[in-house]
C-alpha positions in Angstrom: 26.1 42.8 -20.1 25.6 40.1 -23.3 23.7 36.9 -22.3 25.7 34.2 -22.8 24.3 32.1 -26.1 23.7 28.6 -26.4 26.8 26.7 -28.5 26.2 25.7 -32.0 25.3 23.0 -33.2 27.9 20.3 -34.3 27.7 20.3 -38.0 29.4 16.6 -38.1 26.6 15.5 -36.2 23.7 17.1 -38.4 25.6 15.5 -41.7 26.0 12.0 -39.8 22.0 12.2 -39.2 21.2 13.2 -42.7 23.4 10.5 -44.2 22.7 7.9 -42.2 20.0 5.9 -39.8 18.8 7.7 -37.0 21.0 6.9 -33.5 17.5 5.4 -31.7 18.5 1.9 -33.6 21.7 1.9 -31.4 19.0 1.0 -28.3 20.0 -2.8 -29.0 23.5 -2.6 -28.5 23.0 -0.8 -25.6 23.4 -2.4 -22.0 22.9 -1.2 -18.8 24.7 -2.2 -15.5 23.5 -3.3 -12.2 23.9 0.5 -10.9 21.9 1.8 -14.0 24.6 3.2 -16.0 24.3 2.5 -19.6 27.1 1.0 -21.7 27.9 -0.6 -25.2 27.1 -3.9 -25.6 30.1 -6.5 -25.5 30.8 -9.6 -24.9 32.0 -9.6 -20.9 35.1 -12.2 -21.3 36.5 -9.5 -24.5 38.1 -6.3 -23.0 37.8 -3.3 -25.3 41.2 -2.0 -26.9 42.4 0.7 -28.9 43.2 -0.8 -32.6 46.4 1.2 -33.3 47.9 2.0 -30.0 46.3 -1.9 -28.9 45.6 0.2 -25.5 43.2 -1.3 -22.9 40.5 0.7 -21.6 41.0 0.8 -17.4 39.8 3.1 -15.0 43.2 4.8 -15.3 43.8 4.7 -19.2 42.0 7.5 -21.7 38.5 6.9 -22.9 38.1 4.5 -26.0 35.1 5.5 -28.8 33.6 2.9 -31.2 33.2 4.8 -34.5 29.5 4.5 -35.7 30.6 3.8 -39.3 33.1 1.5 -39.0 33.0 0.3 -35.3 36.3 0.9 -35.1 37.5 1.4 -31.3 39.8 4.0 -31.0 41.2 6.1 -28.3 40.8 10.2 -28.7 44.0 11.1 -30.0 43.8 7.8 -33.0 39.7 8.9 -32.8 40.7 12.2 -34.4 43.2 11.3 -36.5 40.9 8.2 -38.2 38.0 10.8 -38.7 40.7 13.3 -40.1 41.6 10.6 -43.0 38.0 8.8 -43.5 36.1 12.0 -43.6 33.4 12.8 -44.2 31.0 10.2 -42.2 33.8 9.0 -39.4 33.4 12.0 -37.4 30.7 10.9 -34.8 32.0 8.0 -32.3 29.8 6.5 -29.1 31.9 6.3 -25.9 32.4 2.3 -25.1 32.0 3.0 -21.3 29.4 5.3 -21.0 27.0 5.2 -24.2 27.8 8.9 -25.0 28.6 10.3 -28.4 31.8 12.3 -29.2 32.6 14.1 -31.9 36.5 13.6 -32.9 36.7 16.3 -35.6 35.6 18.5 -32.3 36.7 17.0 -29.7 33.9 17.6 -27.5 30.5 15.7 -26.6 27.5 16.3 -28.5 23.9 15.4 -28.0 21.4 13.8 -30.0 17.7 13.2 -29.2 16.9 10.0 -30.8 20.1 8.8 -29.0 19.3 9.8 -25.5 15.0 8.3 -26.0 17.1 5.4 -26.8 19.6 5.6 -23.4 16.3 5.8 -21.3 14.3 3.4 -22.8 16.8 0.8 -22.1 17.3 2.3 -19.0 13.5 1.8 -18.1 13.6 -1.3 -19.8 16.0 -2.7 -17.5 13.6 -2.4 -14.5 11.3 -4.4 -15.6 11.2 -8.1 -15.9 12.6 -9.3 -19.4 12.9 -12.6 -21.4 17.1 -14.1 -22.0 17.3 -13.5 -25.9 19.6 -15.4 -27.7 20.6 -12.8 -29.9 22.0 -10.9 -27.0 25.5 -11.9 -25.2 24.4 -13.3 -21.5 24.5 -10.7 -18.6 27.8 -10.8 -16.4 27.1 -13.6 -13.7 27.5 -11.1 -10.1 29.9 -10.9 -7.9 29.2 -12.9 -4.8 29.8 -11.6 -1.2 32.0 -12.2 1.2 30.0 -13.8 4.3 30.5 -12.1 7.3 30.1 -13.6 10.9 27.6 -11.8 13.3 29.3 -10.1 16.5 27.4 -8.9 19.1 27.9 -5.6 19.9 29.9 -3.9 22.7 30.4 -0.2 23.0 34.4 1.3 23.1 35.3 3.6 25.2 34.8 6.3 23.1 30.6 5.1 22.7 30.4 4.5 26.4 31.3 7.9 27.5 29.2 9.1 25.1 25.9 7.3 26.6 26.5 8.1 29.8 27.0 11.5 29.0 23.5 11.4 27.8 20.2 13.1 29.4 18.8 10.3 31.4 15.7 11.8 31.3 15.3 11.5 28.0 14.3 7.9 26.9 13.0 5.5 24.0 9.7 5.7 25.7 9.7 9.3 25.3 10.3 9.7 22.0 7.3 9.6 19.2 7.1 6.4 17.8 8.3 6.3 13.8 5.4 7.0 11.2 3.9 9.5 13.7 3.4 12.6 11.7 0.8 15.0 11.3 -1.6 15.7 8.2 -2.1 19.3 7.0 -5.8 20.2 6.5 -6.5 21.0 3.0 -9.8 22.3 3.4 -12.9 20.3 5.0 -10.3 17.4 4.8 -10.4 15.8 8.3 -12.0 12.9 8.1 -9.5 12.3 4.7 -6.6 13.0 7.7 -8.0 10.6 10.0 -8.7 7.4 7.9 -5.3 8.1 6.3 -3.5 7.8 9.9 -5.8 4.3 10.6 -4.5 3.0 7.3 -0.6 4.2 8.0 -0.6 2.2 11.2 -2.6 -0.8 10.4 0.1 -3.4 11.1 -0.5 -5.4 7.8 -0.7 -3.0 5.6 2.4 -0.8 7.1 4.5 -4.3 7.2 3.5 -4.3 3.0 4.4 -0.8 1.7 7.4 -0.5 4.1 8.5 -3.7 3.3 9.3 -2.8 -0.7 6.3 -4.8 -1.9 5.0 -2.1 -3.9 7.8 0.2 -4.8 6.1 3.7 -6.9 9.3 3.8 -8.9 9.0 0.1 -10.6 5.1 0.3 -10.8 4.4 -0.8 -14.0 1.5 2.3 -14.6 4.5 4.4 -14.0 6.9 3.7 -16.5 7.8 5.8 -19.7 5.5 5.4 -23.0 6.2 5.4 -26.3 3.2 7.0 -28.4 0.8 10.0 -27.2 -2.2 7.1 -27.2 -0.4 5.2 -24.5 0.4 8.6 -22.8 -3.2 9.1 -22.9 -4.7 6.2 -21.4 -1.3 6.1 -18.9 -2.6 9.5 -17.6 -6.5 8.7 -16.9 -5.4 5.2 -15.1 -3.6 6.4 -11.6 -2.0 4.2 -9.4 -3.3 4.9 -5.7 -0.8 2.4 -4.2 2.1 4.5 -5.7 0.6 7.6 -3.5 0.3 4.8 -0.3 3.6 3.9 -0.7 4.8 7.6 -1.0 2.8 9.0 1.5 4.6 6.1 3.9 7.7 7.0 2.6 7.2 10.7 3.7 5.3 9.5 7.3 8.3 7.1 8.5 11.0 9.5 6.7 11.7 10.5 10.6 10.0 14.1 9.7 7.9 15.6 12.3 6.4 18.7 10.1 3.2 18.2 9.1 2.7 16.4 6.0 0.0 17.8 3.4 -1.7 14.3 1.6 -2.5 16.5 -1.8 -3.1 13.2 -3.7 -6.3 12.4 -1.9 -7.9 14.9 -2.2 -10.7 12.8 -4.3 -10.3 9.9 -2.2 -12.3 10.8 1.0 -14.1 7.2 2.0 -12.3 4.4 3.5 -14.1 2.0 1.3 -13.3 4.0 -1.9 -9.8 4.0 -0.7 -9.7 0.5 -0.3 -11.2 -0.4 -3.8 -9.1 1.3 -5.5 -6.3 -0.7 -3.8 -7.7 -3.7 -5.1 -8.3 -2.6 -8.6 -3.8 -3.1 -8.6 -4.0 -6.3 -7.0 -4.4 -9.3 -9.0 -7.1 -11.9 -7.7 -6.9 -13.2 -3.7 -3.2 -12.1 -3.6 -4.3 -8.5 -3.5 -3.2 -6.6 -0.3 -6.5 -5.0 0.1 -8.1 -8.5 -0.2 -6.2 -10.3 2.4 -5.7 -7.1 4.7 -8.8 -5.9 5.1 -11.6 -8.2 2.7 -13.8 -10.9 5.1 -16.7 -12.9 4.0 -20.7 -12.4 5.7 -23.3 -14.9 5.6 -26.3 -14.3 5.1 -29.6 -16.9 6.1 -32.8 -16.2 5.0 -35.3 -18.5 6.7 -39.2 -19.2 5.5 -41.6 -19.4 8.2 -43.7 -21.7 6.8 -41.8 -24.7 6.0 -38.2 -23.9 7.0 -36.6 -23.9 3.8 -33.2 -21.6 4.2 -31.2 -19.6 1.6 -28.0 -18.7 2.0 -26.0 -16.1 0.3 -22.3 -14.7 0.9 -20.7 -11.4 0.0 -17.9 -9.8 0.3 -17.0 -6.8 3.4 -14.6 -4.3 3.9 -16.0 -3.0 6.9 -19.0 -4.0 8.8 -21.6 -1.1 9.4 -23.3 -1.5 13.4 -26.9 0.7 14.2 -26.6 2.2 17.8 -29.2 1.3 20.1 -31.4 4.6 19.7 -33.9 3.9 22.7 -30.9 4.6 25.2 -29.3 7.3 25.8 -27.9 7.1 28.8 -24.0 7.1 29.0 -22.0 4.8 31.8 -18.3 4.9 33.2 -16.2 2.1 31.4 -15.9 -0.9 33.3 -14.4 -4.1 32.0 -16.6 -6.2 30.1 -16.7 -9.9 29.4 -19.0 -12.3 26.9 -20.2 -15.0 28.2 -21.8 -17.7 26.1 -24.0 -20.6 27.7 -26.2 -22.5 25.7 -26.3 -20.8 23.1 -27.5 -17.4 24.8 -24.7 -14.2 25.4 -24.9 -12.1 28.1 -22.8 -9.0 29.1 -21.0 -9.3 33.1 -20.2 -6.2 34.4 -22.5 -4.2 32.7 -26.2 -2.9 32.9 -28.1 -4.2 30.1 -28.8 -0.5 29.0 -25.5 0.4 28.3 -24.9 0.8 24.5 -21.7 -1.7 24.0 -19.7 -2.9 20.6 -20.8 -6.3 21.8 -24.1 -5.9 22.4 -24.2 -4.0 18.5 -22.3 -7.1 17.6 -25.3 -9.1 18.8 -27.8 -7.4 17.5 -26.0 -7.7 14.0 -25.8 -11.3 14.4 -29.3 -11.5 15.8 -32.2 -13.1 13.6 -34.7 -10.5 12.5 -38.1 -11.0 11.3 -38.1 -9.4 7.7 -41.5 -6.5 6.8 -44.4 -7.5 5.1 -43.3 -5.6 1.9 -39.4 -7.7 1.8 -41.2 -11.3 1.6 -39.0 -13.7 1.0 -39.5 -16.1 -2.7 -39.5 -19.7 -1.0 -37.8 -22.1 -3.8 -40.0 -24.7 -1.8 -43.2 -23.1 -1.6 -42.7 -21.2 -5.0 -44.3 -18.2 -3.6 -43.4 -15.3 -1.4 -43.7 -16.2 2.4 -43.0 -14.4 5.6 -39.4 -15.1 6.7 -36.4 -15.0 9.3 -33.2 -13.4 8.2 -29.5 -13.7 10.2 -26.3 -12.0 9.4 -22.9 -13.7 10.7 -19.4 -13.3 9.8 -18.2 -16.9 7.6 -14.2 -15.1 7.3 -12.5 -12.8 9.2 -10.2 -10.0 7.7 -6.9 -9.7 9.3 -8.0 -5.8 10.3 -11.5 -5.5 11.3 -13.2 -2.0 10.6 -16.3 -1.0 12.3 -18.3 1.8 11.0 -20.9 2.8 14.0 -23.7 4.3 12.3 -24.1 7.6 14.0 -26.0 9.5 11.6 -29.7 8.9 10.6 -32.0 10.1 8.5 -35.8 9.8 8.3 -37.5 9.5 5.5 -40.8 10.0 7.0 -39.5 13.2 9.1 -37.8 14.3 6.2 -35.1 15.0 8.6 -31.1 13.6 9.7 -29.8 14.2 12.8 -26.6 12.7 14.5 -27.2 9.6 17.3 -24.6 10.7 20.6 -24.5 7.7 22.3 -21.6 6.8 24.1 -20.5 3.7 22.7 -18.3 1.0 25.2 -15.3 -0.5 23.1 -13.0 -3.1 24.6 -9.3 -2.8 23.5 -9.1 -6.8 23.3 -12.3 -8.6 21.3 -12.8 -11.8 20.7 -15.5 -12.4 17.8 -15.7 -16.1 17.7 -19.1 -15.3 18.9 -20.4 -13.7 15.9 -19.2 -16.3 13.7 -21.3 -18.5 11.2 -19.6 -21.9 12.7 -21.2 -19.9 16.3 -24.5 -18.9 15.0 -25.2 -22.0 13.4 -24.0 -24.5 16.3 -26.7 -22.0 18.5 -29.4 -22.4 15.8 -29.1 -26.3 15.5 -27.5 -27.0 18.8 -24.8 -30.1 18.2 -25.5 -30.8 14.9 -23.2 -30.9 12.1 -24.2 -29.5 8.7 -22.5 -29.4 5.1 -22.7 -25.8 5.5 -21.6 -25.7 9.2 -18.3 -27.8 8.2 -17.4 -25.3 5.7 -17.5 -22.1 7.6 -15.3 -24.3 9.9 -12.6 -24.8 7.5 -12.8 -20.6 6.6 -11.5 -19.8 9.8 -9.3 -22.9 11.1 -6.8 -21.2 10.0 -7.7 -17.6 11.3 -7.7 -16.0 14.9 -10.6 -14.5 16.0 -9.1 -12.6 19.1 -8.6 -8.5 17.6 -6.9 -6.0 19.4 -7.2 -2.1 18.8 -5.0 -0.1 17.2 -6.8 2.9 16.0 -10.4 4.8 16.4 -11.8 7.5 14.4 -14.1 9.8 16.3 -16.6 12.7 15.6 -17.2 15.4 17.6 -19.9 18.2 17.3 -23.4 18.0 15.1 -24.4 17.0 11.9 -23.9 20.0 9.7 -20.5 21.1 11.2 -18.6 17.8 12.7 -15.1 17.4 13.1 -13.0 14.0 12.9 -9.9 12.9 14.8 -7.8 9.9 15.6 -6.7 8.1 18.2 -4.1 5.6 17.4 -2.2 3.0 19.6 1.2 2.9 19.3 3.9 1.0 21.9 1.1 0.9 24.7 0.2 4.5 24.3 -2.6 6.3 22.6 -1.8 9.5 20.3 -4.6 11.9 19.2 -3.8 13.0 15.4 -5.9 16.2 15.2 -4.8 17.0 11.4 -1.3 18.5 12.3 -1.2 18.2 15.6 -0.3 15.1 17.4 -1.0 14.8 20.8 0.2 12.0 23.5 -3.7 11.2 25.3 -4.9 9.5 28.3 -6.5 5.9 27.8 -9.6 7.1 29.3 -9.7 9.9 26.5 -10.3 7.1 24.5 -12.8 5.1 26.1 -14.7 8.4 26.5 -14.8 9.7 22.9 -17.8 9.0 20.4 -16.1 6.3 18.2 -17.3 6.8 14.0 -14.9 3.9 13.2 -13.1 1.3 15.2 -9.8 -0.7 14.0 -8.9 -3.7 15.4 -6.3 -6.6 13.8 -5.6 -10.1 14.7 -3.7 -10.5 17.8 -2.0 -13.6 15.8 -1.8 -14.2 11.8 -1.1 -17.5 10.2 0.5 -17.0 6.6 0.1 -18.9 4.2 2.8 -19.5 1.0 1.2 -16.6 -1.4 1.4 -14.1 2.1 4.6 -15.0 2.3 5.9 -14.3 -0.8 3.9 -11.3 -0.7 5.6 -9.8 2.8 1.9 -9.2 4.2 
C-alpha cells in the first residue's frame, strides 16, 4: 500500500511571494475579535460586499476574498473569474472573515508561513494591554447585556424527586473538601509535597491564584518572541507563579488522583518558594509581600549608658529554638496567656512543658549578647557589653513557624534531631509579642516616637491567628519523613504524599510540628488588596 503524499505546492502562491512583499506586512490590517478569531481590518459601520454581484457577506451568503493586489472584494465564483482576466499576480486573495488566503486560480486554501507568524502575533498581541492608535479604525463598542433579576431558587418536581431519592447517608460533610488532592512522590520529595499542600490552602494566597489574578496564559514571561535572543533570555527567566497557578488549577480541578508537582522539583524550601514569588511582584503590591512578608524589630541595648539601636528587617517565617533542657512530653490541655504587669505566665500548664507560647517568649525575651558579639555604642564610641530583644513591629496575614528541630554542634562535630513534643494552640493571639507590647513592658506607660510608630503598623492588622496547616517530621535525622496536616471545614486531613487521610484532632496535637501555619482570623484590605483580589 502507497503512502499517501503531501499536496503540491500552489505555484500562484510561490510567484505571488517572489513578485511581491512578503504576507507578514498584512499583520496591520489584521484584527482580532473578542473570541480570538482573526479578521481583516474594516471599518465596523461599512459591511463588506462583492463588487460585481454587490452581494453582502452574512452568515448565510458565500465567502467574500479581498484580492491582495488590487483589494478588490470579490466573491468565489467573480474571485476566479478576476484572477482568470488580471493574471498573472491576482491569483492569491485573503478571506475578509477569517484572515485566510485562497487561491482563486485553484480554488482551494493555501498556506503561507510569514502569513500565519503574522495571524499569531496579532493574536498574542491582542492579550496584552495596547495603546488606541489613530491610524487604526476604533474597536466595535460591545454589546451590552440584558439585566436579569435574581430568583431564588425552588426545586420542580422533577429535582425534588430526585433529592429525595438520594442516599441520605451521604452528605456535604462527607465529601472531601475541593483542592484536596494528593501529591505523587518524585523521589526524596516529601517535604516539597507538604509545603506545597500548606501553600494550596493558605486562605490568602488560594483566594489570589483562584481568583484569576495571575492567569499562566496572559503572563507576560509567557508570551511568543520574536528573535532567538529574546527566546534565549525568555527561556532562563521562569515564571513560578505560572506553575502556582497551574498546579491550583489541577488541585481544585475536582480530580482526586494523585497529582505529580514535576515543576518543583528545584524548589524544595518554603522560603525559596516564596522569593521567587516576589521576584513577579512589583514593590508592596506583591502577593508574597502582603501574604506572607512581616516586619521584626530588633533592640540592641548598651549596658553602660543605655543607648539603644534599633534595626528592622524583613520575615517570611519566624524560626523558634525548642527548649532542649526538657524532655518530658504532657497531654494537651487548653492553655491561656496571661499578661500582668508586664510579666506572662502560662495557666493550665506546668512550667516544663515545651509550648509555642512559651518559644514565643523566649523569642521576644531580652538576651544578654557573648563577650565576642560586643555591641559598637554610637555613644560611647567603643564596643560595650549589651542587651539585645527581638519582637514582631508587622504581622503577615499568614504566620509560618519554623520550630527548629535539628541542631548541630560545632564543638561535638555532631547534629542530631531535638523530639520534643511541642504544645500548639489552634487559636493564637500574638499581641503579646509585639513591639507596641515589648516596649510598653520595657518602659511601662510611656510613650515613645518609636513606640507610636509600631502602633500605627498594626492598627490596622489583627493579631488573633488561627491554624490551618502543620507540617510534621517523623523518624531521625538521616532518614526523616514529612507530612501534613491541614484544616479544612472543621476537620483535619493528613496529606501523606498521595494519600489523604481524614485524622483525629488529637493526631494533631500529638505530632512533632516542623512548621506551623496560622492566618488572621480577620483581614482589613486596604485599596491596592482590593484591586489585587488578596
Amino acid at each position: 500500500m502507497s503512502t499517501p503524499s503531501a499536496p503540491p505546492p500552489c505555484p500562484h502562491l510561490a510567484a505571488h511571494r517572489l513578485s511581491s512583499r512578503p504576507l507578514r506586512f498584512l499583520r496591520r490590517c489584521l484584527r482580532v475579535r473578542p473570541l480570538g478569531r482573526p479578521e481583516i481590518r474594516r471599518d465596523p459601520r461599512e459591511l463588506p460586499r462583492c463588487t460585481p454581484c454587490a452581494s453582502a457577506s452574512p452568515s448565510s451568503s458565500p465567502r467574500l476574498y479581498a484580492c491582495l493586489s488590487c483589494a478588490a472584494v470579490l466573491c468565489p465564483s467573480h474571485a476566479a473569474s478576476h484572477a482568470a482576466a488580471f493574471a498573472p499576480g491576482h491569483q492569491i486573495a485573503v478571506d475578509v472573515d477569517r484572515a485566510e488566503l485562497f487561491c482563486a486560480a485553484c480554488g482551494d486554501q493555501v498556506y503561507d508561513p510569514d502569513f500565519d507568524q503574522a495571524v499569531f502575533l496579532a493574536q498574542s498581541s491582542s492579550l496584552l494591554p495596547s495603546t488606541p492608535s489613530a491610524s487604526h479604525a476604533p474597536a466595535p463598542a460591545p454589546r451590552k447585556r440584558r439585566r436579569v433579576d435574581y430568583r431564588a431558587w425552588a426545586p420542580d418536581p422533577a429535582e425534588f424527586a430526585l433529592m429525595s431519592s438520594a442516599d441520605p447517608t451521604t452528605s456535604a460533610s462527607a465529601a472531601a473538601p475541593a483542592g484536596l488532592r494528593g501529591l505523587n512522590n518524585l523521589g526524596n520529595t516529601c517535604f516539597m509535597n507538604s509545603v506545597l499542600q500548606a501553600l494550596l490552602h493558605a486562605p490568602p494566597l488560594r483566594n489570589y491564584f483562584l481568583g484569576d489574578r495571575h492567569n499562566r496564559f496572559l503572563c507576560p514571561r509567557r508570551t511568543p518572541v520574536r528573535n532567538r535572543a529574546a527566546e534565549a533570555d525568555a527561556a532562563k527567566a521562569s515564571c513560578l507563579a505560572c506553575d502556582l497557578d497551574e498546579i491550583y488549577s489541577a488541585a481544585f480541578s475536582g480530580e482526586r488522583t494523585p497529582y505529580s508537582p514535576a515543576k518543583f522539583l528545584y524548589s524544595q524550601y518554603f522560603v525559596l518558594i516564596l522569593t521567587f514569588i516576589v521576584t513577579i511582584g512589583h514593590g508592596d503590591c506583591c502577593i508574597a509581600h502582603r501574604v506572607f512578608s512581616g516586619i521584626l524589630r530588633s533592640d540592641v541595648t548598651c549596658t553602660s549608658c543605655g543607648f539603644t539601636s534599633t534595626t528592622f528587617e524583613p520575615c517570611m517565617d519566624i524560626s523558634l529554638d525548642l527548649d532542649a533542657g526538657h524532655n518530658n512530653c504532657i497531654g494537651v490541655t487548653n492553655t491561656k496567656l496571661h499578661v500582668r504587669n508586664g510579666e506572662r505566665s502560662l495557666a493550665g500548664v506546668s512550667s516544663k512543658v515545651t509550648t509555642l507560647m512559651r518559644c514565643l517568649e523566649r523569642f521576644t525575651r531580652a538576651e544578654r549578647l557573648d563577650a565576642e558579639q560586643k555591641f559598637f555604642c554610637e555613644r560611647c564610641k567603643e564596643r560595650q557589653e549589651s542587651l539585645k530583644q527581638m519582637s514582631i513591629r508587622r504581622l503577615p496575614l499568614v504566620s509560618c513557624f519554623h520550630i527548629k528541630r535539628f541542631e548541630h554542634s560545632s564543638v561535638k562535630k555532631m547534629s542530631r534531631k531535638v523530639d520534643n513534643c511541642l504544645q500548639f494552640p489552634f487559636s493564637l493571639d500574638m499581641a503579646p509579642y509585639l513591639s507596641s507590647s515589648i516596649l510598653r513592658s520595657r518602659y511601662g506607660n510611656r510613650i515613645f516616637p518609636s513606640e507610636a510608630s509600631d502602633a500605627d503598623a498594626i492598627s490596622e492588622l489583627s493579631t488573633e491567628f488561627e491554624i490551618f496547616a502543620v507540617v510534621t517530621h517523623s523518624g531521625k535525622l538521616e532518614a526523616g519523613h514529612y507530612v501534613t496536616y491541614l484544616r479544612l471545614n472543621n476537620h483535619w486531613y493528613k496529606c501523606d504524599d498521595a494519600w489523604v487521610t481524614r485524622v483525629e484532632e488529637h493526631t494533631v496535637r500529638t505530632s512533632q510540628a516542623y512548621m506551623l501555619f496560622y492566618v488572621q482570623k480577620t483581614l482589613y484590605y486596604k485599596a491596592c488588596e482590593r484591586a489585587a483580589g488578596v
